[in-house]
C-alpha positions, 0 to 999 in steps of 0.5 A: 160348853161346860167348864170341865168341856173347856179345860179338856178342850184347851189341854188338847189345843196346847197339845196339839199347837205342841206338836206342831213344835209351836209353844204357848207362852204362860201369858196367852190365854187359849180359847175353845171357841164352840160359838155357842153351838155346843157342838164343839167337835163338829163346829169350833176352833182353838184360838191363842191370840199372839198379839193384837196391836191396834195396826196388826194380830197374830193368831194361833188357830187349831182344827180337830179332825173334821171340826169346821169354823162356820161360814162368816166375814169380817168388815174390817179386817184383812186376814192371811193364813199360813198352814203350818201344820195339816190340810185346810180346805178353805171355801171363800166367796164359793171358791173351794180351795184346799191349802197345805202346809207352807201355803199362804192365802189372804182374805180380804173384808167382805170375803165370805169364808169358812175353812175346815180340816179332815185330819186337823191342821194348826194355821198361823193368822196374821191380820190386821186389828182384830174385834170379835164384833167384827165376825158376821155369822151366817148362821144367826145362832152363833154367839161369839163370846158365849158363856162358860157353864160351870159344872 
């Protein structure tokens, strides 16, 4: 994504974890993840990182109106989402699972997942440590950490 891409892209997560009546503390950093797709809308996720201690994380994850996270699993860390806001329909291990606001589901290493929203939600994310190395991608193509392009 190109730098102006970014800056517009986290404008509309605060914005957006603003309405929820979650606010960003100046410390947090917010993160456009487009996973090197550059396909932002259709495949990304707004990410801010609450805390990431080595026994525990905490994570703010956004979903634009029929944005998708891409199929993946992690090998280490156990993940529980809490929607806070919107509906997320959740595909973990084939399994289609929507989950509204106040529901809860946890997926454990291993459990292959991806998880979407036609509206937009705001989930909350606790997990044990997290590494973004730790993400395995079905599609070999995406990059976790891509570089920002300037304009």
């Amino acid at each position: 994504m190109k730098r102006s891409q970014v800056e517009a892209a986290r404008r509309e997560i605060r914005a957006q974890l603003e309405q929820a009546g979650l606010t960003v503390a100046p410390e947090l950093s917010i993160e456009a993840a487009d996973f090197g797709l550059g396909r932002y809308a259709q495949e990304g996720l707004g990410l801010v990182v609450r805390v990431n201690e080595p026994e525990y994380c905490s994570k703010w994850l956004t979903l634009r109106p029929g944005q998708q996270c891409p199929r993946h699993y992690h090998k280490l860390k156990k993940e529980t989402f809490f929607v806070l806001q919107g509906e997320v329909e959740l595909e973990a291990d084939g399994q289609k699972i929507t989950l509204r606001p106040g529901e809860i589901f946890t997926l454990r290493p291993g459990v292959r997942h991806a998880f979407s929203s036609r509206e937009g939600a705001v989930i909350e994310e606790v997990s044990t440590h997290d590494e973004n190395s730790d993400s395995y991608f079905d599609n070999p193509a995406i990059v976790r950490d891509p570089i920002i392009e300037e304009d």
